[in-house]
N, C-alpha and C positions, 0 to 999 in steps of 0.2 A: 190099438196095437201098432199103429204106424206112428204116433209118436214114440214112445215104447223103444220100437226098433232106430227110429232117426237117434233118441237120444242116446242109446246104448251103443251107438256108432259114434255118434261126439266124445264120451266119456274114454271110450277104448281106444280112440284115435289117437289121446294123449299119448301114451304109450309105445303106440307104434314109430317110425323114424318117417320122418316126412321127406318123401322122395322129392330131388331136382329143387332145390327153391333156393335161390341165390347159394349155391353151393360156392359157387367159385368167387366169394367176395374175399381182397386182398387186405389183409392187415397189417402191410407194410407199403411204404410210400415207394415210388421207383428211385428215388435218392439213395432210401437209405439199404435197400436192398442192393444197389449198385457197389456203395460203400462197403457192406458186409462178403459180398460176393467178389470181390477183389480183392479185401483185404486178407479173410479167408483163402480166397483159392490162390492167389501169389504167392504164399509162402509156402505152400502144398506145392506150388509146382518147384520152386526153390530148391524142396528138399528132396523130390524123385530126382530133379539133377545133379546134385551133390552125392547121392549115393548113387547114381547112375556115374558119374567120375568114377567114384571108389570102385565101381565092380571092373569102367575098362581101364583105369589105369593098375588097378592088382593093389597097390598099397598107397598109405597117405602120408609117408615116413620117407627117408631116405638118409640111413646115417653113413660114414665116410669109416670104415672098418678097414684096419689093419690089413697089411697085403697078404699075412702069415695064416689068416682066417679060411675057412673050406666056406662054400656056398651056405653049409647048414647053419655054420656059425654068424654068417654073416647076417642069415634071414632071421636067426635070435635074436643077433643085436638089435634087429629092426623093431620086431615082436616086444623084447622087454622094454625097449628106449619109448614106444608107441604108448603102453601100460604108465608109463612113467612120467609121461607128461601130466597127469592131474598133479604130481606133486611138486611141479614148478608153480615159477609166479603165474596170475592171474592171464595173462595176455594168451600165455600157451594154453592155457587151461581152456579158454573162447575158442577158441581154433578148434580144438579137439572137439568142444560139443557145440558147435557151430550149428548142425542141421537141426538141433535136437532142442536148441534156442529158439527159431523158426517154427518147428511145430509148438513151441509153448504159447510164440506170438500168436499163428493160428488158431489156437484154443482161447485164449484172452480176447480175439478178435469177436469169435463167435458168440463171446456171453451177453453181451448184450443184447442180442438180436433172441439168444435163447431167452433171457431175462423178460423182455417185451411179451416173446410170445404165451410163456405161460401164466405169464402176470396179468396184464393188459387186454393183450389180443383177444379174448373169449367174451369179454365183457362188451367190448369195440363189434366185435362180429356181429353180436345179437342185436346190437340196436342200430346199428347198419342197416342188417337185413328187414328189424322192424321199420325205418325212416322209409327204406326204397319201398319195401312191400304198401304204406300210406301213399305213399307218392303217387303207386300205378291204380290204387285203389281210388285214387281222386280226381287223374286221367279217366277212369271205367266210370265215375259216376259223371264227370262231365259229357263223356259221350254217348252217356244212355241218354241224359237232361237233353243235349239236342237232338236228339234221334224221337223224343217225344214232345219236342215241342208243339207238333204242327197235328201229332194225330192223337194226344191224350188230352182231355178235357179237363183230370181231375188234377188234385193237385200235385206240380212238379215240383215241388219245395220237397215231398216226402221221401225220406231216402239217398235224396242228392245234397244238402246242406245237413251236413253232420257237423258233428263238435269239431273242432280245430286241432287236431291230437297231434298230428306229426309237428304243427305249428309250434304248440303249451310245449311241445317236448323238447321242442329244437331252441327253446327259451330258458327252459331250466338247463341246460348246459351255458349256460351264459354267469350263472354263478356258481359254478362249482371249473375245481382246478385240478379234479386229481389226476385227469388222464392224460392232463399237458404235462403235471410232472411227472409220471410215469415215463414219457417220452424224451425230456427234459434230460431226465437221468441218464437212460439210454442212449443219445448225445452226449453226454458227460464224459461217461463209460470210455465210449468210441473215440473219444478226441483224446481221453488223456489215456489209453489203451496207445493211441497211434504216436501220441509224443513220445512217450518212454523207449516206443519200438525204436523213434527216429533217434532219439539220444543214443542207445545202445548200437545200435549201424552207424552212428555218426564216432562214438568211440572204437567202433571194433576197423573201420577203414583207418584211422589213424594211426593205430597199434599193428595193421599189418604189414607195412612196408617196413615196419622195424624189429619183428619179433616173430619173422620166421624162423631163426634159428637158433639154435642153442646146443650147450656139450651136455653131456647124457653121460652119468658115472656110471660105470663097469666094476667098480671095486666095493662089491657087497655083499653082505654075507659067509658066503666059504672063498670069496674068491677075495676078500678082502685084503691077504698077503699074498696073494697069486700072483712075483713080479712079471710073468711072463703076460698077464693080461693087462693091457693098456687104463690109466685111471680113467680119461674121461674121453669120447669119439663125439666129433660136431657132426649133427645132426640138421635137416635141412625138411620143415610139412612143407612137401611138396602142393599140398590142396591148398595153400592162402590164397594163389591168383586167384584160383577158380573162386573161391569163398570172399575174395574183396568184389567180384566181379559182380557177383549177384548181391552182397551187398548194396552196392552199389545201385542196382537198378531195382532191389526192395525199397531203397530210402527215397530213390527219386519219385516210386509210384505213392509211396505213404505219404509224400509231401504234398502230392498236387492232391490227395483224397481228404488233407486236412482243411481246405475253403469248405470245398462241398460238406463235410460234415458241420463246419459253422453256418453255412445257410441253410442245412434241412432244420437249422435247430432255431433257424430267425426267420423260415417262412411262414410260421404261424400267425408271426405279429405282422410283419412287412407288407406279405403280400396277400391281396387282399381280392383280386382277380377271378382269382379261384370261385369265388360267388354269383359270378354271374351267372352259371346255368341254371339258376334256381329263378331265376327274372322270367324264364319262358314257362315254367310251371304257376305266376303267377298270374297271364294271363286267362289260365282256365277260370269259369264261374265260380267254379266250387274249393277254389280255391283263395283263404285269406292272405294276409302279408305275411311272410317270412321272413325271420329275421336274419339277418346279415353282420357280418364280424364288425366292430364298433373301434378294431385298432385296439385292442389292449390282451393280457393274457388271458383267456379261458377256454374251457373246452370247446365253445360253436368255434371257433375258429381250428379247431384241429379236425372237430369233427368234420365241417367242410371240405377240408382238404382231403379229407379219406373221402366223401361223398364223390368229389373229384376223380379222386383218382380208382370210383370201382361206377363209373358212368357209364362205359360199357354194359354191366350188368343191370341196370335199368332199362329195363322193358320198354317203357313207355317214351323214355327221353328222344328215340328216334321221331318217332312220331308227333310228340311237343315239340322239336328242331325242326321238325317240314312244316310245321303249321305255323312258326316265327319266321322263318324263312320267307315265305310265302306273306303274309303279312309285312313285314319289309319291304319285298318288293309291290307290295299293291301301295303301299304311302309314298316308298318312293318313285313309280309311275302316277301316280295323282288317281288309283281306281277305289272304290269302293271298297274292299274285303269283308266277307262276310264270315268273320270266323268259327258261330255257330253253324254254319252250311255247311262249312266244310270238316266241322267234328262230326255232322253226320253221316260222311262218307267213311272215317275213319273205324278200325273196328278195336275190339277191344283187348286188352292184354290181361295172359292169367296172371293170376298172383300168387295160388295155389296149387294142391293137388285136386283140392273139390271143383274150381275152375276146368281143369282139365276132363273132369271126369263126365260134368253135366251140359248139356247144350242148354243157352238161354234163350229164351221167349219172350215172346212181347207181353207185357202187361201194366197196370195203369199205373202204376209209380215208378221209381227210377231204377228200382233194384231189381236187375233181373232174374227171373227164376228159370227154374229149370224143372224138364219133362224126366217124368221116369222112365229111369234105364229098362233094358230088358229083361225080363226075369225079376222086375221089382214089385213091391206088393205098392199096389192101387190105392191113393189116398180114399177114405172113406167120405161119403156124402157131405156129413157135417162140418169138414175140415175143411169143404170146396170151397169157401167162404173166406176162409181164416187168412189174413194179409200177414206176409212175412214176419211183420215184428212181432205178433202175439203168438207165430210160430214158435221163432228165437225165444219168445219169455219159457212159453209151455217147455222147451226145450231145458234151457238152461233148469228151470223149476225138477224135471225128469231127473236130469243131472245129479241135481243136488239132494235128492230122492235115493238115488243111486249112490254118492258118497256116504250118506250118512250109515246107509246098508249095509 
């Protein structure tokens, strides 16, 4: 029965949402989130200025109407000549939808960043959180190994030297390339999204010192033999300053934003830095060689830099940094360091919910187990025997017992 119940608890587990476990892992670099987050929110602040103009100035017209005109007449003119501007040339026609140009950059700005994340990002998330979850998993099995050197007899190889998986895994990304281009793109996107914007702020500054104004016909429709109504009144968009102004300082920020988008797109190959924090997880026992970016394009090198850049969210990496740290200074005072000693003062980091849920015990291999909870049914006699992995088989066995059902 207590297999029974353990395995009917692994099987329904799936199912359930796994609470806390590397939730907060980023699938954007601080580059290119900086990039997106500017280029986005400046044009957004752009256009609540522009219509914040329009509301206290009252209008964005100002035509020069007949002295013979009443106020009502006068604020028609303004009204039809304002309507009337799409149907000039081009230059006018910018002016008028100026803010409305700016929110389209805004939205063009943002597709890429949307593009990544429903593309990319899901696939990057999971095997993130599978690399770091291996990682703390090989810090806990190191520091069980010393914590049983000195008081278990039996063997310590059990439990503690497993297959190489985060190793094999973070290898097969070395020939394959599709999440560099994925990213690749997304770069692409951004830089030639930012040039087009700069050419169009680079044409619209130059056209406004000269195409603020223009005459505006009055003679149309029923008033077309109307001689008393003037044929055409010059008219004067009073909003150009304000609209060259911010121009103006949208072009200079999209200019200094286009380096930084060509190096989040050549930090993959260049720089290669980013790797070292993986030198301190290779000091542990139970841990083999890791591979390292080789200078060419593929995915270990993008992956690392996302490993980089969610290092915070590694549990264990504090604790692998005191124990190099530490080690450093004992070589360079000339002391001994005994770095198994001091894994046995170190304690261990969850990696789960099942971690959280069970307290560990000592017993003669490396994998700790855990006492039952309260209220839990009591493993039976015959089982007091049974060493974890012939658990996990019987287990996984129940399982598969259970799907076929």
């Amino acid at each position: 029965m207590a297999i029974a119940h353990v395995a009917t608890e692994y099987v329904f587990s799936d199912f359930l949402p796994n609470p806390a476990r590397y939730r907060s892992i980023r699938t954007e670099l601080a580059t290119d989130k900086l990039v997106t987050c500017v280029a986005v929110g400046l044009p957004l602040l752009l256009i609540s200025l522009a219509f914040a103009q329009e509301v206290s100035v009252g209008t964005q017209i100002s035509c020069f109407s007949p002295t013979n005109f009443s106020w009502r007449q006068a604020a028609y003119v303004d009204s039809f000549c304002w309507a009337a501007v799409h149907t000039h040339t081009l230059p006018l026609w910018l002016h008028k939808f100026f803010p409305y140009v700016l929110l389209l950059v805004a939205v063009l700005m943002y597709s890429p960043a949307l593009f990544w994340r429903f593309s990319a990002a899901p696939l990057l998330q999971s095997d993130l959180a599978f690399i770091m979850e291996e990682l703390d998993r090989c810090y806990n099995r190191a520091v069980t190994l010393a914590k049983h050197l000195s008081s278990s007899t039996s063997d310590l190889s059990e439990g503690c030297f497993n297959y190489p998986l985060v190793e094999r895994f973070l290898m097969t990304k070395r020939n394959g390339r599709s999440l560099l281009l994925y990213y690749l793109l997304c770069r692409a996107l951004t830089l030639f999204t930012l040039l087009c914007a700069c050419v169009y702020l680079g044409y619209y500054l130059r056209l406004a010192s000269v195409t603020d104004e223009f005459g505006c016909s009055l003679r149309v429709g029923l008033l077309l033999s109307d001689l008393s109504v003037p044929e055409k009144v010059q008219c004067k968009l009073i909003a150009v300053g304000v609209f060259s102004l911010l121009s103006m300082v949208n072009l200079i920020v999209f200019v200094a934003l286009m380096p930084v988008v060509i190096y989040s797109s050549l930090r993959p190959l260049f720089c290669q830095g980013y790797a070292r924090f993986l030198e301190t997880y290779q000091s542990l026992p139970t841990m083999s060689v890791l591979p390292t970016p080789a200078g060419q394009w593929d995915d270990l090198s993008l992956y690392l830099l996302f490993l980089e850049e969610n290092i915070s969210e590694l549990k264990s990496y504090k604790y692998i940094k005191v124990l190099e740290l530490l080690r450093r200074r004992g070589q360079c005072a000339g002391e001994d360091f005994d770095s198994m000693g001091l894994l046995q003062t170190l304690c261990l980091v969850k990696t789960d919910a099942v971690d959280g849920l069970k307290t560990p015990k000592k017993t003669n291999n490396c994998e700790p187990s855990s006492i039952p909870a309260e209220g839990s049914v009591e493993q039976p006699a015959e089982m007091k025997g049974t060493t974890h992995s012939q658990v996990h088989s019987q287990v996984h066995s129940q399982k598969a017992v259970l799907l076929s059902v």
